[in-house]
FILOTI-112645 format. One record per atom (N, C-alpha, C): x, z, y; atom name; residue number from 1. Coordinates in nm, 2 decimals, m for minus. Layout:
! residues N
<rec x="X" z="Z" y="Y" site="CA" pos="NUM"/>
...
END
This chain:
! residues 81
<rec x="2.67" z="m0.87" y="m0.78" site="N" pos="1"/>
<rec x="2.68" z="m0.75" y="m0.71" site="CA" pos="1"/>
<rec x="2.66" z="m0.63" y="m0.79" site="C" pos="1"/>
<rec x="2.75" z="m0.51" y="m0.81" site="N" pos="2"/>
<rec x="2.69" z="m0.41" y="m0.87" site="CA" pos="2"/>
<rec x="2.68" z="m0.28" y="m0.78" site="C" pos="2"/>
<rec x="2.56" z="m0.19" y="m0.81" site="N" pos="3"/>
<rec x="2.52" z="m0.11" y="m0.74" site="CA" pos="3"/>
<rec x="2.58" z="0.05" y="m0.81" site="C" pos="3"/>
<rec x="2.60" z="0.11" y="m0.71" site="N" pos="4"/>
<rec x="2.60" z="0.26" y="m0.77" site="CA" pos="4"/>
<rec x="2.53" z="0.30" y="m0.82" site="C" pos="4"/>
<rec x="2.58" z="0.42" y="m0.93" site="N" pos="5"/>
<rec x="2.44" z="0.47" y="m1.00" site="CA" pos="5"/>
<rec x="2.33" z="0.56" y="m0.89" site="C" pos="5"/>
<rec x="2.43" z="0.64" y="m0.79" site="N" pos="6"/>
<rec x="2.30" z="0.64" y="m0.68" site="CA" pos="6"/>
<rec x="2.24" z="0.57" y="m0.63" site="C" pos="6"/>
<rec x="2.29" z="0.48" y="m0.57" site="N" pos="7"/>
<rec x="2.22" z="0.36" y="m0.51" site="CA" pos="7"/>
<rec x="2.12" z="0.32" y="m0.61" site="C" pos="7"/>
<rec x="2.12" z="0.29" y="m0.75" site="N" pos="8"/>
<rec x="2.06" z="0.25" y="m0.80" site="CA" pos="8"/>
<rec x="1.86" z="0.35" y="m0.85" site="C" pos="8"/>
<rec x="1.95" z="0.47" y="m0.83" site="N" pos="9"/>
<rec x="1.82" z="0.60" y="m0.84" site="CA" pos="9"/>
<rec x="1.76" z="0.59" y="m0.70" site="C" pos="9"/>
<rec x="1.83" z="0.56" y="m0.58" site="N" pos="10"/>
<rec x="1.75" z="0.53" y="m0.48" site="CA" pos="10"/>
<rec x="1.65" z="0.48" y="m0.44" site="C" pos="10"/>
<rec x="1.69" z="0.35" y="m0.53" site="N" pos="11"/>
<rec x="1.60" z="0.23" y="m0.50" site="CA" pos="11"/>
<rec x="1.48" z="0.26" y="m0.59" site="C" pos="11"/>
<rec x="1.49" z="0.26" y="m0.72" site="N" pos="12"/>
<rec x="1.41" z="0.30" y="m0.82" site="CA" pos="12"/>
<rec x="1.30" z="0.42" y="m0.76" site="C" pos="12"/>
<rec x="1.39" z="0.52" y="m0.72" site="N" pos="13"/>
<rec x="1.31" z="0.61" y="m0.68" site="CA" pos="13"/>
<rec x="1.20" z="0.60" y="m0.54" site="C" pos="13"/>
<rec x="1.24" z="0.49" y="m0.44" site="N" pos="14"/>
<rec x="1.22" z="0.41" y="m0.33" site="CA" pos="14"/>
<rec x="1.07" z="0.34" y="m0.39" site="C" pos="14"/>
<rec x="1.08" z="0.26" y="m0.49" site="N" pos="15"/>
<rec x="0.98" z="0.20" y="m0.55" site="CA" pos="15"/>
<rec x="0.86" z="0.25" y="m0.61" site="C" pos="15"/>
<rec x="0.89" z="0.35" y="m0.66" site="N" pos="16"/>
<rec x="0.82" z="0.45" y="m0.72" site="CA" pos="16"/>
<rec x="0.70" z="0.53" y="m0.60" site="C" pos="16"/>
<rec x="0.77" z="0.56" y="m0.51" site="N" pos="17"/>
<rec x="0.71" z="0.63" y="m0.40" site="CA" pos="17"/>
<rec x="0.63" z="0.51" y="m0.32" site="C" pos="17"/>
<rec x="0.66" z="0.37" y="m0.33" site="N" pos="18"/>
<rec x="0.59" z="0.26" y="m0.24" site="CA" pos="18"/>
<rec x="0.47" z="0.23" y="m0.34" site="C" pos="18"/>
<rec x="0.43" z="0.27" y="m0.51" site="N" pos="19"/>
<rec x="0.35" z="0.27" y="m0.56" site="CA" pos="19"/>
<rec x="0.26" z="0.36" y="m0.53" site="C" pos="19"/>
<rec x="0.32" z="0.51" y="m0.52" site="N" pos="20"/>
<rec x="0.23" z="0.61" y="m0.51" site="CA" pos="20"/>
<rec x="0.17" z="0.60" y="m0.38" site="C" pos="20"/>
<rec x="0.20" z="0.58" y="m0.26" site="N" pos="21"/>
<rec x="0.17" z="0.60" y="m0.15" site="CA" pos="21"/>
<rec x="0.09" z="0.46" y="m0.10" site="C" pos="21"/>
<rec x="0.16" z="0.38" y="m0.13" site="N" pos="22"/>
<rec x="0.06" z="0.23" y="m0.08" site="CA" pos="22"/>
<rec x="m0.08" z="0.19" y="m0.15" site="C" pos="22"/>
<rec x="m0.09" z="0.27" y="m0.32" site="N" pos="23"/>
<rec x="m0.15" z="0.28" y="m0.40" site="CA" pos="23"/>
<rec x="m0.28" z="0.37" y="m0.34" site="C" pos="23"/>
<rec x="m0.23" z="0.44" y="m0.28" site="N" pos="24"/>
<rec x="m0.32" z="0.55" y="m0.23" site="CA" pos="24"/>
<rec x="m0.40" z="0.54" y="m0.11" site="C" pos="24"/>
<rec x="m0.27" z="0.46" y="0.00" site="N" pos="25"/>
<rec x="m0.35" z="0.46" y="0.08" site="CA" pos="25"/>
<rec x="m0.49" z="0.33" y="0.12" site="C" pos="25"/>
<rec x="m0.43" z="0.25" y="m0.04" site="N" pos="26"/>
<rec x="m0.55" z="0.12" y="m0.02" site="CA" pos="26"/>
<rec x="m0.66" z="0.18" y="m0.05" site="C" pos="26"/>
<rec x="m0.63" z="0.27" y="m0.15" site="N" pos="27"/>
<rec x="m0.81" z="0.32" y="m0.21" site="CA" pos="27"/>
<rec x="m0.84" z="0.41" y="m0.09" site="C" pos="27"/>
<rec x="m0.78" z="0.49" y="0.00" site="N" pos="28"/>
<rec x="m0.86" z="0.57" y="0.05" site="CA" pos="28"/>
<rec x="m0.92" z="0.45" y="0.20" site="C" pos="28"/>
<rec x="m0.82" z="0.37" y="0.25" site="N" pos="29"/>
<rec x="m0.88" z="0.26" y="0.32" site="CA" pos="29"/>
<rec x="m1.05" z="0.19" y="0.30" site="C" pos="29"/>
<rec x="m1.01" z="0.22" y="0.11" site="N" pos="30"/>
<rec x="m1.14" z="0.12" y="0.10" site="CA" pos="30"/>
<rec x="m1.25" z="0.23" y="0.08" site="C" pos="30"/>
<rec x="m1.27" z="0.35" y="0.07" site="N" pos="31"/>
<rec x="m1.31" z="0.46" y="0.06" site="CA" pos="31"/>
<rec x="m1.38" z="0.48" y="0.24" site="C" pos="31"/>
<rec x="m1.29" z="0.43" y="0.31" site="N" pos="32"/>
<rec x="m1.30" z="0.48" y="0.45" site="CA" pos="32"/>
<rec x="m1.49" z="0.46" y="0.53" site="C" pos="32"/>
<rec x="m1.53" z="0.59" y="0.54" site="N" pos="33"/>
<rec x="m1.62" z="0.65" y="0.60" site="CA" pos="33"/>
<rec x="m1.67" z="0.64" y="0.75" site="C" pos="33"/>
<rec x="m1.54" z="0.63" y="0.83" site="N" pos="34"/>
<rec x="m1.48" z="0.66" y="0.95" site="CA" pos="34"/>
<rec x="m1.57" z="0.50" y="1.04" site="C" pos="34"/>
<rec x="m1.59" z="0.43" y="1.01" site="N" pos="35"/>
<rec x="m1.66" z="0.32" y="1.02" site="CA" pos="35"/>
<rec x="m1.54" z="0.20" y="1.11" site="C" pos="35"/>
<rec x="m1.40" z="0.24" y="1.08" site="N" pos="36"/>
<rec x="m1.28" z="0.15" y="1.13" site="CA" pos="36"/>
<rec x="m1.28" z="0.03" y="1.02" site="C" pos="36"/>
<rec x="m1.32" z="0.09" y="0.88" site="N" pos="37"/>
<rec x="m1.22" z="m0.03" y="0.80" site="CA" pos="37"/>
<rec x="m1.38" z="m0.14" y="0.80" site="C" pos="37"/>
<rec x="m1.49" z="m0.06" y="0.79" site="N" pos="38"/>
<rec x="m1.65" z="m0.12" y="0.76" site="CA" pos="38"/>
<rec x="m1.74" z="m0.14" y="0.88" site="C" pos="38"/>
<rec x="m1.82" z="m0.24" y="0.93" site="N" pos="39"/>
<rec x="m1.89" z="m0.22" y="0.99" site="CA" pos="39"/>
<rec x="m1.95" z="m0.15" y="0.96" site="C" pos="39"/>
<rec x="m2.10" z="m0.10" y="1.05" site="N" pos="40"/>
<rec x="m2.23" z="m0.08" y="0.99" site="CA" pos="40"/>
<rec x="m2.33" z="m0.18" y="0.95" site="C" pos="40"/>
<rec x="m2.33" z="m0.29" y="0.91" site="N" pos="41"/>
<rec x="m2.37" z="m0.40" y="0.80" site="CA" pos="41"/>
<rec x="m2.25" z="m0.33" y="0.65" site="C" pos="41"/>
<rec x="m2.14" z="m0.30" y="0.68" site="N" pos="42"/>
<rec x="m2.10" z="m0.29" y="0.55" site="CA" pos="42"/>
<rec x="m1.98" z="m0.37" y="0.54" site="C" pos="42"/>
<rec x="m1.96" z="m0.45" y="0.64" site="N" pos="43"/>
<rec x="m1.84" z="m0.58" y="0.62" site="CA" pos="43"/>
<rec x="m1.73" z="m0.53" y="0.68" site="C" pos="43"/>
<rec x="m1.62" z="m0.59" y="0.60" site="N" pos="44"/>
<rec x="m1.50" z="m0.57" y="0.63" site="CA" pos="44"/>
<rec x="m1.48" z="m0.60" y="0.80" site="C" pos="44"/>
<rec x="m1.38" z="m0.49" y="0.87" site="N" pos="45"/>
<rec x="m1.35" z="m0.53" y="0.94" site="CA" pos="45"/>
<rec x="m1.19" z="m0.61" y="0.95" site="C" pos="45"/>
<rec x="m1.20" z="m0.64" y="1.09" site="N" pos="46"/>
<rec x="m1.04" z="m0.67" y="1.08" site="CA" pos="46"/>
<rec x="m0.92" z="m0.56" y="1.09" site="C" pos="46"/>
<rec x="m0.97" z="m0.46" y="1.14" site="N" pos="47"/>
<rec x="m0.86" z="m0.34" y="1.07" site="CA" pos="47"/>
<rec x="m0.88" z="m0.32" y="0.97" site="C" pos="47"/>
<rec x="m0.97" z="m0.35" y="0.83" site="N" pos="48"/>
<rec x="m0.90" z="m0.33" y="0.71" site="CA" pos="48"/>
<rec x="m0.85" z="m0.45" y="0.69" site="C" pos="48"/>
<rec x="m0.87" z="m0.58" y="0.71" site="N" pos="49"/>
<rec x="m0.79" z="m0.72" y="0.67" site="CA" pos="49"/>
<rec x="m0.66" z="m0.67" y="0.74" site="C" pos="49"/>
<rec x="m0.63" z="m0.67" y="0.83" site="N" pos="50"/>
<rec x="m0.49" z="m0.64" y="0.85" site="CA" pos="50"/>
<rec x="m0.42" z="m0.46" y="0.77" site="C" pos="50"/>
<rec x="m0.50" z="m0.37" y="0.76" site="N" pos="51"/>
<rec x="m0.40" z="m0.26" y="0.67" site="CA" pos="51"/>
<rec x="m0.39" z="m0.32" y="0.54" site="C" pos="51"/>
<rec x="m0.48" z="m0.30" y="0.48" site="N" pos="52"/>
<rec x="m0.51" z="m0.45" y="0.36" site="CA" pos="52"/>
<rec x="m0.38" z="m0.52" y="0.31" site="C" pos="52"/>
<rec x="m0.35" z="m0.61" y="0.44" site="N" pos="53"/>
<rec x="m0.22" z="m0.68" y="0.40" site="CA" pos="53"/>
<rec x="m0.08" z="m0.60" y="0.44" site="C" pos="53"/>
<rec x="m0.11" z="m0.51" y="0.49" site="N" pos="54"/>
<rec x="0.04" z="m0.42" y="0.50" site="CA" pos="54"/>
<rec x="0.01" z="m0.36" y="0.40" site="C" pos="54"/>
<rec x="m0.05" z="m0.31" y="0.33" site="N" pos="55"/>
<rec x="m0.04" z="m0.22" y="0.22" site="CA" pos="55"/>
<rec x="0.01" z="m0.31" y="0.07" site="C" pos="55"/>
<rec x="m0.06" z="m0.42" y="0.08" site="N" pos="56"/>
<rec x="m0.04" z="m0.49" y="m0.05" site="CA" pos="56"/>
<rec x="0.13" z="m0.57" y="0.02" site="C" pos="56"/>
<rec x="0.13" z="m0.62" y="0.15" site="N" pos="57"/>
<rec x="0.29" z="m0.65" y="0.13" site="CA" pos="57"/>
<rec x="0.40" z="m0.54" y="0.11" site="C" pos="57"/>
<rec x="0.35" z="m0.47" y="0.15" site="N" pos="58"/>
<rec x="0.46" z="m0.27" y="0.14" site="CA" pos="58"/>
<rec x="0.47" z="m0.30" y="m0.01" site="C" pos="58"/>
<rec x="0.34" z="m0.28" y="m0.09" site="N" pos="59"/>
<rec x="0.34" z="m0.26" y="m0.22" site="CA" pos="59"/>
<rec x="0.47" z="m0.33" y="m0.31" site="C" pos="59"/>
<rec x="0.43" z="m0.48" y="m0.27" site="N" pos="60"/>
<rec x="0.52" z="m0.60" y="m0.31" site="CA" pos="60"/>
<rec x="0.64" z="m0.59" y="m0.32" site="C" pos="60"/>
<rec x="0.64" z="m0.54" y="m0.15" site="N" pos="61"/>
<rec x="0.83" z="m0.52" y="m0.17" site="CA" pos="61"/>
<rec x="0.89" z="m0.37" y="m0.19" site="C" pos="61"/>
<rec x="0.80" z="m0.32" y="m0.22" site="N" pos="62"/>
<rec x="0.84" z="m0.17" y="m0.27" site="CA" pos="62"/>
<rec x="0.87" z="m0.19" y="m0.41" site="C" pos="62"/>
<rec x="0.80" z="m0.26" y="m0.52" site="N" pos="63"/>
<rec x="0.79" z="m0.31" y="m0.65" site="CA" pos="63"/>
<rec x="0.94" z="m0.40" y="m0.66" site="C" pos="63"/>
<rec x="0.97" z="m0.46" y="m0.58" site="N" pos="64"/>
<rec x="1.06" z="m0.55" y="m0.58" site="CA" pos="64"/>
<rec x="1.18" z="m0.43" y="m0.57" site="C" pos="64"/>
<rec x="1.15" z="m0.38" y="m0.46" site="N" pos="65"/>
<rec x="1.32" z="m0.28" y="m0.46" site="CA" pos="65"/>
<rec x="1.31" z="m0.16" y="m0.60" site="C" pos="65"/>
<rec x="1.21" z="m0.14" y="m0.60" site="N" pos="66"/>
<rec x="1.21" z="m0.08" y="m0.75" site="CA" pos="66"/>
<rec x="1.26" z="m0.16" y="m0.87" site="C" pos="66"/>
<rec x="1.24" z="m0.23" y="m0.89" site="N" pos="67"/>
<rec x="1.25" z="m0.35" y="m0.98" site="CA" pos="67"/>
<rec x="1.45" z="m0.37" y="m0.97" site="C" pos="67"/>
<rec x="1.54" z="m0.38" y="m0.88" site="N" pos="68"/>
<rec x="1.63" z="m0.39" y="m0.85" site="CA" pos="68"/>
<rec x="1.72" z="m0.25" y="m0.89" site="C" pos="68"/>
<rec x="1.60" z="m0.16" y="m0.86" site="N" pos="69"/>
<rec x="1.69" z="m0.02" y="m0.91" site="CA" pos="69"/>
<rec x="1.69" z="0.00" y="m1.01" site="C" pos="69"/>
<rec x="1.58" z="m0.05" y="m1.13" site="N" pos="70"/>
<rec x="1.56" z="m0.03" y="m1.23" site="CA" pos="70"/>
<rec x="1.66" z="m0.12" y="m1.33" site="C" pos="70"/>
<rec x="1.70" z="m0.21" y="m1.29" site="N" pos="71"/>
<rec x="1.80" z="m0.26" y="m1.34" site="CA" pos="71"/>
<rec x="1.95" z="m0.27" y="m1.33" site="C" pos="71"/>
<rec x="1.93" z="m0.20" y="m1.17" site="N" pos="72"/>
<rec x="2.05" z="m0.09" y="m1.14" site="CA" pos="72"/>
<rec x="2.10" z="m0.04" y="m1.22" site="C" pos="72"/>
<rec x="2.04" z="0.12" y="m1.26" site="N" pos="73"/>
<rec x="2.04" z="0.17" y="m1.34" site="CA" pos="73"/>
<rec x="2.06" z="0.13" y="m1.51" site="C" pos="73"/>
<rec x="1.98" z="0.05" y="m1.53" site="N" pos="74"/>
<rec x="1.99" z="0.04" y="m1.68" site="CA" pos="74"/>
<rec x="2.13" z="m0.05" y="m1.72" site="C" pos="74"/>
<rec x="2.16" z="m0.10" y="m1.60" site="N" pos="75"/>
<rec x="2.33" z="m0.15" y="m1.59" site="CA" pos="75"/>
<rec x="2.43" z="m0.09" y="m1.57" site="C" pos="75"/>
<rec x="2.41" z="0.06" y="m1.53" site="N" pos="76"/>
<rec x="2.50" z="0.12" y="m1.52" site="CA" pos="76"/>
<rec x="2.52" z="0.23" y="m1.68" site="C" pos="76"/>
<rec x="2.38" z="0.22" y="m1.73" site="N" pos="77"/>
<rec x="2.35" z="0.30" y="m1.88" site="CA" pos="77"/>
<rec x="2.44" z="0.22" y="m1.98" site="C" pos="77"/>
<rec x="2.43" z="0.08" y="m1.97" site="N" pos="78"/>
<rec x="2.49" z="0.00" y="m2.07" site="CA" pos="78"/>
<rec x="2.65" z="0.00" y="m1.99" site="C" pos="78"/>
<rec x="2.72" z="0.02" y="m1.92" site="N" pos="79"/>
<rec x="2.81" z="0.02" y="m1.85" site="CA" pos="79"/>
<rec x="2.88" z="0.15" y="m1.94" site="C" pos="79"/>
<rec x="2.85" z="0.22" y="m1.97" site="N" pos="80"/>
<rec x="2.89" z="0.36" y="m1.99" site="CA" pos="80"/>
<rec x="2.88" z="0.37" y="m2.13" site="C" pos="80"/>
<rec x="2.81" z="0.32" y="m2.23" site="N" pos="81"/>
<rec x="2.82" z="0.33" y="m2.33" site="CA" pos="81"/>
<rec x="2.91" z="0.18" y="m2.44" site="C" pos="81"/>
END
């Protein structure tokens, strides 16, 4: 299958943004004050085990469509030269 070169900056750039943002929102989850993600013993609750796992699966497959774009692109660089 070959992708456009937009299509391909999409995805890349799609990836990039599911690092920044899923990246962020796990540290400020684990940061969280609010007493949602921690009991007051300190222990995890189950609203962080479940954002927890959406953030690290987001992550996953944000890396993955990144990963797709990125070779998108670098197929379309060797394409042209």
């Amino acid at each position: 299958m070959k992708l456009s070169r937009s299509v391909s900056w999409f995805l890349l750039a799609f990836g990039v943004w599911s690092w920044f943002i899923w990246v962020t929102f796990a540290r400020n989850l684990w940061k969280d004050g609010s007493g949602l993600a921690f009991d007051d013993a300190g222990d995890p609750t189950t609203y962080f085990w479940v954002h927890l796992l959406l953030a690290v699966t987001s992550f996953l497959l944000g890396t993955a469509v990144g990963v797709i774009g990125f070779r998108g692109v670098r197929a379309s660089r060797a394409e042209r030269t």
